[in-house]
PDB file of N, CA, C and O in Angstrom:
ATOM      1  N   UNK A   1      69.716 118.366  88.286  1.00  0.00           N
ATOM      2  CA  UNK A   1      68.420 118.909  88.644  1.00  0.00           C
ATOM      3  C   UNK A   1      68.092 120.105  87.759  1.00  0.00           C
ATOM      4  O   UNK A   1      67.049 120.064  87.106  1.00  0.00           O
ATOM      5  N   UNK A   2      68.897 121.174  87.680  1.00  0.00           N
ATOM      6  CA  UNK A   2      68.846 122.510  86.781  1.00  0.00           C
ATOM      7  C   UNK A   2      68.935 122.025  85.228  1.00  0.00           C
ATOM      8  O   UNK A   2      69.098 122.828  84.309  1.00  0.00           O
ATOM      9  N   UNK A   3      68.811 120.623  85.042  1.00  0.00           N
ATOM     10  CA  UNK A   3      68.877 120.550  83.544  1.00  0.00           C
ATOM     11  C   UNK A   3      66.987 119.828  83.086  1.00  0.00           C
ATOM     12  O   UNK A   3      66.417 119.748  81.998  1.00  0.00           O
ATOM     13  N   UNK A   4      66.439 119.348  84.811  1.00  0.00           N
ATOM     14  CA  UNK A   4      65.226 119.193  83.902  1.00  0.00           C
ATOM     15  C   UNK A   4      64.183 120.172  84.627  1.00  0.00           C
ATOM     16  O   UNK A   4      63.082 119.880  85.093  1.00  0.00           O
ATOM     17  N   UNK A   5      64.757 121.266  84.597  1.00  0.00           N
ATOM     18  CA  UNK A   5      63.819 122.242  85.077  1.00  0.00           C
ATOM     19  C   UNK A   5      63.824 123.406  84.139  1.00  0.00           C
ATOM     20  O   UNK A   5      64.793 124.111  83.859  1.00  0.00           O
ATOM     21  N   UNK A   6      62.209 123.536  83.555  1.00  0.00           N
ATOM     22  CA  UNK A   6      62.421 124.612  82.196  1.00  0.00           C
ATOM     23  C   UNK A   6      60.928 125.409  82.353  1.00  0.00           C
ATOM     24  O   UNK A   6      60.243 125.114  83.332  1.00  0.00           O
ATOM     25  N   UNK A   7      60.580 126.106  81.685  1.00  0.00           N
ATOM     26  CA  UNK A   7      59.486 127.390  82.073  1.00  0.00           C
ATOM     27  C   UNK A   7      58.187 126.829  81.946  1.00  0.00           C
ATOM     28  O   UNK A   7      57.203 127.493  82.274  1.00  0.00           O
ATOM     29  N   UNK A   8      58.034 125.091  81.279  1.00  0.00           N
ATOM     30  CA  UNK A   8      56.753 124.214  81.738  1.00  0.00           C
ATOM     31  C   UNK A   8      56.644 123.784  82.997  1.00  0.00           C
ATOM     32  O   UNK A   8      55.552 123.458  83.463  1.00  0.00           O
ATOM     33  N   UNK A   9      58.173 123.718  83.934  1.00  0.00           N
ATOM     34  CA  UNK A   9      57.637 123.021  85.334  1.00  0.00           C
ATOM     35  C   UNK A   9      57.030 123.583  86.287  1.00  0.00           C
ATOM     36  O   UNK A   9      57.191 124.681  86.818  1.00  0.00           O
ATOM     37  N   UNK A  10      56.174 122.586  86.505  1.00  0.00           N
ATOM     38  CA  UNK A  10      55.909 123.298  87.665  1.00  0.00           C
ATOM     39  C   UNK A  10      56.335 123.147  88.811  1.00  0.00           C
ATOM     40  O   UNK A  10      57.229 122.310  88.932  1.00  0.00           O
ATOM     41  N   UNK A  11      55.803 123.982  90.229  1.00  0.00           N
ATOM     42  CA  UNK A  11      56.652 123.547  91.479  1.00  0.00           C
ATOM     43  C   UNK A  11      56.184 122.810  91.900  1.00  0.00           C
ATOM     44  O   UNK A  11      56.816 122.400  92.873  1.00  0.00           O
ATOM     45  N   UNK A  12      54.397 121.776  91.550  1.00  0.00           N
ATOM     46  CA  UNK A  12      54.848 120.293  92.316  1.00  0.00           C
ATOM     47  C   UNK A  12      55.502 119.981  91.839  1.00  0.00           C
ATOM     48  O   UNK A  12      56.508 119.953  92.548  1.00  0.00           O
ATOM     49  N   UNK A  13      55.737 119.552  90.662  1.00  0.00           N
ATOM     50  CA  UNK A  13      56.431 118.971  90.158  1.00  0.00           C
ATOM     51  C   UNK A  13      58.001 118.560  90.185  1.00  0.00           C
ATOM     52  O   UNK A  13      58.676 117.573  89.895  1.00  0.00           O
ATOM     53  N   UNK A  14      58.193 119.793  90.667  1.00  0.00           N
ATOM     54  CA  UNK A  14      59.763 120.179  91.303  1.00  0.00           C
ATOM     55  C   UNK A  14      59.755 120.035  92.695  1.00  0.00           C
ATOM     56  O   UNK A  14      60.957 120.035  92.962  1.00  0.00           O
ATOM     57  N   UNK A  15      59.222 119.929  93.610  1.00  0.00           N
ATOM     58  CA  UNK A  15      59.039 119.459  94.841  1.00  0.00           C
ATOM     59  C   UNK A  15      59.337 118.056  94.470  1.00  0.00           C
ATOM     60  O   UNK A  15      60.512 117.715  94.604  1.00  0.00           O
ATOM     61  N   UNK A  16      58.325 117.003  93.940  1.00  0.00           N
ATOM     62  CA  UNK A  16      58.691 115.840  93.707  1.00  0.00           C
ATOM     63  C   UNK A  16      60.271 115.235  93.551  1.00  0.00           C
ATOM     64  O   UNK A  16      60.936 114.391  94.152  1.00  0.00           O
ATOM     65  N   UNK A  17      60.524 116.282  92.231  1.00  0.00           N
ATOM     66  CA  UNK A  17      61.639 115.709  91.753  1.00  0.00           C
ATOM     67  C   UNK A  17      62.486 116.281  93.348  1.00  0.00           C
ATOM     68  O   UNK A  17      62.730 115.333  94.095  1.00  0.00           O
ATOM     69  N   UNK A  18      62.820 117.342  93.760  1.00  0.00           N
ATOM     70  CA  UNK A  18      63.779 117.310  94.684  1.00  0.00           C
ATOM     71  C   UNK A  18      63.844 116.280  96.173  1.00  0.00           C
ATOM     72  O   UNK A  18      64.885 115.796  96.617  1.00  0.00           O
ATOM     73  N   UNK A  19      62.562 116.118  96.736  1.00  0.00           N
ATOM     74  CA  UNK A  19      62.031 115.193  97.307  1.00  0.00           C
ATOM     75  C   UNK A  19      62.525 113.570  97.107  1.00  0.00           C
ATOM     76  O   UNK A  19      62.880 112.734  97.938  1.00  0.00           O
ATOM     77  N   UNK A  20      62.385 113.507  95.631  1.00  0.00           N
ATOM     78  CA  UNK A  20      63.005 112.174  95.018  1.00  0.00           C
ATOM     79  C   UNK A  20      64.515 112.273  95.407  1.00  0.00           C
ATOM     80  O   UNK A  20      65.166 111.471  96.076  1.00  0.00           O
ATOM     81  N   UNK A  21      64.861 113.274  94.915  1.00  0.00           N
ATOM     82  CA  UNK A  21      66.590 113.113  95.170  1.00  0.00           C
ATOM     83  C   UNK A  21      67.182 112.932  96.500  1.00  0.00           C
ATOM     84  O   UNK A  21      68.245 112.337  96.677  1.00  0.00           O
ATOM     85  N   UNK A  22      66.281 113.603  97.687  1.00  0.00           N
ATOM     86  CA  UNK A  22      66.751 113.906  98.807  1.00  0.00           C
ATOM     87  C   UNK A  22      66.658 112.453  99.434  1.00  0.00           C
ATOM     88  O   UNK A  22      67.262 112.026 100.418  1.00  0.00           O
ATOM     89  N   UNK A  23      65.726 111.787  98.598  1.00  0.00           N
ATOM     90  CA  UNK A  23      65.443 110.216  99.469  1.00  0.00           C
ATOM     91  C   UNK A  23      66.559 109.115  98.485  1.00  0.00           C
ATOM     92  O   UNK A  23      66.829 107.970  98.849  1.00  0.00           O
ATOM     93  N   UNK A  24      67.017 109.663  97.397  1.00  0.00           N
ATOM     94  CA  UNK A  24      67.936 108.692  96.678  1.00  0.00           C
ATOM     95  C   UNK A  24      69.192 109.191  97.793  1.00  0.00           C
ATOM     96  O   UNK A  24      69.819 108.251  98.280  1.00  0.00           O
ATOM     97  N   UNK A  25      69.494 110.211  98.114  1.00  0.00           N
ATOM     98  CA  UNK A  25      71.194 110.667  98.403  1.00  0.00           C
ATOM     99  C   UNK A  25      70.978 109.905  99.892  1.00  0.00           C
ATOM    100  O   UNK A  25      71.614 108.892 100.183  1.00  0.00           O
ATOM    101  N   UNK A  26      70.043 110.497 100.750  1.00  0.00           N
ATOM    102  CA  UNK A  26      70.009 109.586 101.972  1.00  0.00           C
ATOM    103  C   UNK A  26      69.794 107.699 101.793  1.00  0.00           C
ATOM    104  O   UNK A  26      69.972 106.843 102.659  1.00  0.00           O
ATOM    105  N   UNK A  27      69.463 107.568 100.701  1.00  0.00           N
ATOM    106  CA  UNK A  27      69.438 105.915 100.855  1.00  0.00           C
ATOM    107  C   UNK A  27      70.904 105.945 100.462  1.00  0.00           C
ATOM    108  O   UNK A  27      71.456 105.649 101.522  1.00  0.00           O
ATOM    109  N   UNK A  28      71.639 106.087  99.763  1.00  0.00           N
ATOM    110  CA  UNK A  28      73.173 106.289  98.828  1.00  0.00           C
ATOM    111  C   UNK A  28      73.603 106.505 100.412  1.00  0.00           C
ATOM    112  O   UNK A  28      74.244 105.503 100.731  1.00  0.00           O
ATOM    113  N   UNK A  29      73.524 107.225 101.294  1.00  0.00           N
ATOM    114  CA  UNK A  29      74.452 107.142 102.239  1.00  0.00           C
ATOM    115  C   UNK A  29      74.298 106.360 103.689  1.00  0.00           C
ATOM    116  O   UNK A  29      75.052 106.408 104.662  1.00  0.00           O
ATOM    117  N   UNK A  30      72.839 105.488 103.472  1.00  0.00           N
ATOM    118  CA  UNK A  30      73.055 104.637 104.771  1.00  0.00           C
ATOM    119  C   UNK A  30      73.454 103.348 103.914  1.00  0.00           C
ATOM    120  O   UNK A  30      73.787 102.363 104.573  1.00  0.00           O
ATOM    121  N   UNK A  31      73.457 103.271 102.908  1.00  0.00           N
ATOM    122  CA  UNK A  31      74.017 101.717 102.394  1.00  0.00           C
ATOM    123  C   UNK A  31      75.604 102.441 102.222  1.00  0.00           C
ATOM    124  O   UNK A  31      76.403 101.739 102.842  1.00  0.00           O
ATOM    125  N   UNK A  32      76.022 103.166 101.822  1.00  0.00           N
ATOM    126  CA  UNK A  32      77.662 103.305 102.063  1.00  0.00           C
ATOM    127  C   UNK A  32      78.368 103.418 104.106  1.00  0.00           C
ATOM    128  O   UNK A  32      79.490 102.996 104.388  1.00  0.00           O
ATOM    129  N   UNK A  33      77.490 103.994 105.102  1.00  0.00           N
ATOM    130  CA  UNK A  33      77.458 103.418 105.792  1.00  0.00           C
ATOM    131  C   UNK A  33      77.356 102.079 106.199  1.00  0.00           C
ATOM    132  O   UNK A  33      78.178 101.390 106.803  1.00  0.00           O
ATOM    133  N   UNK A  34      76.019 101.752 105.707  1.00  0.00           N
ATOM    134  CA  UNK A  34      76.517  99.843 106.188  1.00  0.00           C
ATOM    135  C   UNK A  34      76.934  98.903 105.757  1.00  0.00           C
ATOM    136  O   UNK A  34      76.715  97.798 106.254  1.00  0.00           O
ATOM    137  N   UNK A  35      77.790  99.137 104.504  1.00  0.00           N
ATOM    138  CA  UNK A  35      78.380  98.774 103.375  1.00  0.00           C
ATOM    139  C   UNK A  35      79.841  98.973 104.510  1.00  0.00           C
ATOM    140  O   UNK A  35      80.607  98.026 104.687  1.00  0.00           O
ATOM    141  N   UNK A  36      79.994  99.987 105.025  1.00  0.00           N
ATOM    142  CA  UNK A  36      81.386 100.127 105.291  1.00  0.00           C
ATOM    143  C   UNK A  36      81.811  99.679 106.993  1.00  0.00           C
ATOM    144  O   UNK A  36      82.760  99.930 107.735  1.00  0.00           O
ATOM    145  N   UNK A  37      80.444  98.832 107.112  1.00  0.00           N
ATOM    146  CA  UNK A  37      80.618  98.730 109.053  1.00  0.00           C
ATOM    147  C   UNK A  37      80.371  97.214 108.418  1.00  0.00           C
ATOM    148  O   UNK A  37      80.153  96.515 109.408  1.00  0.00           O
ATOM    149  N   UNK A  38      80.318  96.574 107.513  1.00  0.00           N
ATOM    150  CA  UNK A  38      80.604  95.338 107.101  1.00  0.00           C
ATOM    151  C   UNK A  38      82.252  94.833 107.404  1.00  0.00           C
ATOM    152  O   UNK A  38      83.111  95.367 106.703  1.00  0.00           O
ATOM    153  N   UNK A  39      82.656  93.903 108.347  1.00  0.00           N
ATOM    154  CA  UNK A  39      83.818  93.396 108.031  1.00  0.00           C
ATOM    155  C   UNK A  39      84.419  93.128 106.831  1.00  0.00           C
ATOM    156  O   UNK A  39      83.820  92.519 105.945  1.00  0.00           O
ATOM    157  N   UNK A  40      86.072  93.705 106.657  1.00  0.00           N
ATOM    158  CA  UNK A  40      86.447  92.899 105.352  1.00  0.00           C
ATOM    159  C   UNK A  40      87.565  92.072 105.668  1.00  0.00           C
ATOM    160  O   UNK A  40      88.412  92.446 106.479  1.00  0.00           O
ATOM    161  N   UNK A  41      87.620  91.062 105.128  1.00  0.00           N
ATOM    162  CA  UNK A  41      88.749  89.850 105.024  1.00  0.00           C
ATOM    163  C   UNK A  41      89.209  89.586 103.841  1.00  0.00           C
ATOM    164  O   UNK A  41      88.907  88.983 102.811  1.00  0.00           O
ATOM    165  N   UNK A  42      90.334  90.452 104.466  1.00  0.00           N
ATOM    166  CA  UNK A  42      91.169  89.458 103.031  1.00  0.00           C
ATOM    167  C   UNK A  42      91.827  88.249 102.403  1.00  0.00           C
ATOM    168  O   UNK A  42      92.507  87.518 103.123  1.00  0.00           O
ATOM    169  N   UNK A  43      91.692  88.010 101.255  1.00  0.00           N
ATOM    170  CA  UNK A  43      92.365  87.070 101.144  1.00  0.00           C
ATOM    171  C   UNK A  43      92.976  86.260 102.091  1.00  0.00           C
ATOM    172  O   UNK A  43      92.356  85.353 102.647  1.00  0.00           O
ATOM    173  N   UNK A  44      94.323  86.549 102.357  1.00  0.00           N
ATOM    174  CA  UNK A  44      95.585  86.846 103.352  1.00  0.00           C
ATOM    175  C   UNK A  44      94.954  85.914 104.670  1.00  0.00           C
ATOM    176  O   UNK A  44      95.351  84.757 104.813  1.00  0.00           O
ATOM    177  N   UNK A  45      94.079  86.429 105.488  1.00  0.00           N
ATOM    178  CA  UNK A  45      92.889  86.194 106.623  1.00  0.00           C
ATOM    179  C   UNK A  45      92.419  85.383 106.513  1.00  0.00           C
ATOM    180  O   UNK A  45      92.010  84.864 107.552  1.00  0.00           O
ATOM    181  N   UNK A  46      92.109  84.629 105.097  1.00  0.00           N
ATOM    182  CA  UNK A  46      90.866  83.580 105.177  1.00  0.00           C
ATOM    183  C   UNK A  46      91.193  82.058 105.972  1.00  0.00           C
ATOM    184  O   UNK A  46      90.559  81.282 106.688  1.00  0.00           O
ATOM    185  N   UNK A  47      92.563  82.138 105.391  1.00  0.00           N
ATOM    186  CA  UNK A  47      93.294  80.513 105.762  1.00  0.00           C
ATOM    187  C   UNK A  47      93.583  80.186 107.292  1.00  0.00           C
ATOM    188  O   UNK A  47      93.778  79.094 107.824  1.00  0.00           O
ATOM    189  N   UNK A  48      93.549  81.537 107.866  1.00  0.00           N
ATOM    190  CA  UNK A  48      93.715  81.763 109.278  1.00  0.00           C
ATOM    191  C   UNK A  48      92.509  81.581 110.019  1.00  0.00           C
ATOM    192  O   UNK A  48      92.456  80.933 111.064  1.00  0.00           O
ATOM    193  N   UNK A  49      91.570  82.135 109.495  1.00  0.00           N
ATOM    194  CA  UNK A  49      89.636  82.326 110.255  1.00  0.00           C
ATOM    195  C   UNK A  49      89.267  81.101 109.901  1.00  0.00           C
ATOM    196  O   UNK A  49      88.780  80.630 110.929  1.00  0.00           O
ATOM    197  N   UNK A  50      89.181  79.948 108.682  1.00  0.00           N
ATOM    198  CA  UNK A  50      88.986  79.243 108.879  1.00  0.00           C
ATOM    199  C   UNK A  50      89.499  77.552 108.911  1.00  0.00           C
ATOM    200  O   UNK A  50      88.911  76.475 109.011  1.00  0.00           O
ATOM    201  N   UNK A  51      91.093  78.041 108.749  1.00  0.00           N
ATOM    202  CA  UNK A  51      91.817  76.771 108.641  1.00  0.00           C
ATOM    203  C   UNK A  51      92.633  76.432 109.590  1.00  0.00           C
ATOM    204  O   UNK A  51      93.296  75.405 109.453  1.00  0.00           O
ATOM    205  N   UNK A  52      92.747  77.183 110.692  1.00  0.00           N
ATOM    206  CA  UNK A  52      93.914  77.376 111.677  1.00  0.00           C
ATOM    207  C   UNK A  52      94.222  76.282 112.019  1.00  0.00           C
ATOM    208  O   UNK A  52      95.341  76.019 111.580  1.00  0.00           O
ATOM    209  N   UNK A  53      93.578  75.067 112.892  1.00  0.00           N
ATOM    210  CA  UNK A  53      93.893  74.006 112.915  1.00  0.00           C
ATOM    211  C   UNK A  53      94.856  73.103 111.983  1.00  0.00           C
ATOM    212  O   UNK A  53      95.758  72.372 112.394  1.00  0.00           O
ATOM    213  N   UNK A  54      94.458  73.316 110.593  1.00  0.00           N
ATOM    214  CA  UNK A  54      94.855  72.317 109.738  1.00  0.00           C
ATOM    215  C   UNK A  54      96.478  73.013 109.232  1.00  0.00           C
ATOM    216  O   UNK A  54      97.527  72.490 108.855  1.00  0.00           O
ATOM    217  N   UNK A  55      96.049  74.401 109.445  1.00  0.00           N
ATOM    218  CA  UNK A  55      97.821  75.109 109.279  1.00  0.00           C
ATOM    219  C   UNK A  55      98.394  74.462 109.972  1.00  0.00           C
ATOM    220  O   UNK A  55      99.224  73.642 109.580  1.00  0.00           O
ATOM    221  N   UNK A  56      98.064  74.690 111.333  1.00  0.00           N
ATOM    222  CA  UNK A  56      98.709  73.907 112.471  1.00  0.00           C
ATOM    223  C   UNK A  56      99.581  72.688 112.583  1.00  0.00           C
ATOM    224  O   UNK A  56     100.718  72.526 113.027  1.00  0.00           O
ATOM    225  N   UNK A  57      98.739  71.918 112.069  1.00  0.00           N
ATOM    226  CA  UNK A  57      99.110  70.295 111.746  1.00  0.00           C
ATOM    227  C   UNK A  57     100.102  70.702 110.423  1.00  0.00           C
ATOM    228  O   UNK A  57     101.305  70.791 110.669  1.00  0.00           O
ATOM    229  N   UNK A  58      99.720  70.911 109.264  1.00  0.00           N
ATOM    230  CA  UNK A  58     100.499  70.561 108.213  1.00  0.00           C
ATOM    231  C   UNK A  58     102.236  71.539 108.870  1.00  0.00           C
ATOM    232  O   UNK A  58     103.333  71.350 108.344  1.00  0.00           O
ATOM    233  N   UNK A  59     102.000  72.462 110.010  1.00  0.00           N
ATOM    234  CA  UNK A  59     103.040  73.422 110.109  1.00  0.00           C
ATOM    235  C   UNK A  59     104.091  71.866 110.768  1.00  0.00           C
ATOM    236  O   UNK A  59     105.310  71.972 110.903  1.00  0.00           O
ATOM    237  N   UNK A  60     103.638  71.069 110.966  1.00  0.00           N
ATOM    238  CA  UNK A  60     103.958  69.833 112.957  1.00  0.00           C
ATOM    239  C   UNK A  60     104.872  69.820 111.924  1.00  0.00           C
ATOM    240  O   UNK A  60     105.994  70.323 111.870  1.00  0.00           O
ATOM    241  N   UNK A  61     103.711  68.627 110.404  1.00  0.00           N
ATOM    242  CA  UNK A  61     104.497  67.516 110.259  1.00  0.00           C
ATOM    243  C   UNK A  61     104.627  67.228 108.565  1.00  0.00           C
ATOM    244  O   UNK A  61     104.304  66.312 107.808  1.00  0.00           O
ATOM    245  N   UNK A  62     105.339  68.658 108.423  1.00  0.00           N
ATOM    246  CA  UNK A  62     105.834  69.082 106.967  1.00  0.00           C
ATOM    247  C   UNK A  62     107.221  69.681 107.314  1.00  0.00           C
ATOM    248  O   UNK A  62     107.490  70.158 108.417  1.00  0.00           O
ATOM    249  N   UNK A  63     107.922  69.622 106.453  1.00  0.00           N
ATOM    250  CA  UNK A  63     109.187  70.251 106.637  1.00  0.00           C
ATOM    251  C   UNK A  63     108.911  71.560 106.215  1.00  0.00           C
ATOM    252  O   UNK A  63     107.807  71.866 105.764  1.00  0.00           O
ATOM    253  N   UNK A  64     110.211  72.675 106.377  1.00  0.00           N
ATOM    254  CA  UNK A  64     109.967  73.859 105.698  1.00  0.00           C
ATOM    255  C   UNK A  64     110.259  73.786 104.540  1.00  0.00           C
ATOM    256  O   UNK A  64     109.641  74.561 103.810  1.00  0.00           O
ATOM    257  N   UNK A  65     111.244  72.900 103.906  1.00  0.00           N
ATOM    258  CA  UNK A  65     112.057  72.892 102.696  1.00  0.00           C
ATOM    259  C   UNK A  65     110.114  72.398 101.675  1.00  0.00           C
ATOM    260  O   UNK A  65     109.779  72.918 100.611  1.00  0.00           O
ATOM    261  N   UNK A  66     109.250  71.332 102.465  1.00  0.00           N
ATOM    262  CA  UNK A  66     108.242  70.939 101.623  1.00  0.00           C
ATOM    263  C   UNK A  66     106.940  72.216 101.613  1.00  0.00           C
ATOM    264  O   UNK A  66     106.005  72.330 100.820  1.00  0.00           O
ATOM    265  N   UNK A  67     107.307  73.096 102.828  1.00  0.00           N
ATOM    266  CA  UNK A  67     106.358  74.473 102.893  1.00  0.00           C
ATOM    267  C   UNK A  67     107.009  75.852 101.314  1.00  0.00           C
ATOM    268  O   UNK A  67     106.540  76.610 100.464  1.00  0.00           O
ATOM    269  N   UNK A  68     108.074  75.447 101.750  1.00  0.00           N
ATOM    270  CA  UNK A  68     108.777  76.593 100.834  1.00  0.00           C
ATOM    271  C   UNK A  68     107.970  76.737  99.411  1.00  0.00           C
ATOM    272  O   UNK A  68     107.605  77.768  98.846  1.00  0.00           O
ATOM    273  N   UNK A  69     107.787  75.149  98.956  1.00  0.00           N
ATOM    274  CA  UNK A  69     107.555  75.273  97.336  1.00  0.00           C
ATOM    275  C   UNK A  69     105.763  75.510  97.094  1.00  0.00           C
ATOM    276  O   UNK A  69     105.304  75.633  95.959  1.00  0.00           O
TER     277      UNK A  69
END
């Protein structure tokens, strides 16, 4: 901010610009808010949320020695 402010600005002008910023930092912090109330799944999770069944089965009627590899 102190780098585009020089002895031509004026204070609308500088109202604006601070005005501008105050509405960039508050948008910057409700999208990192709802950015961060987003569930995350990992990897790890996925095969579980949507494969559980089929784990299931291949767990019946697979050996471990054919799970291992």
């Amino acid at each position: 901010m102190h780098d585009k402010v020089d002895h031509s600005t004026s204070l609308c002008n500088l109202l604006i610009s601070i005005n501008n910023r105050i509405k960039n930092d508050e948008h910057l912090e409700k999208f990192e808010v709802e950015q961060n109330a987003l569930p995350m799944i990992g990897l790890l999770m996925l095969n579980i949320r949507f494969f559980s069944c089929v784990d299931a089965i291949i767990k019946e009627f697979l050996t471990p020695i054919m799970l291992g590899k």
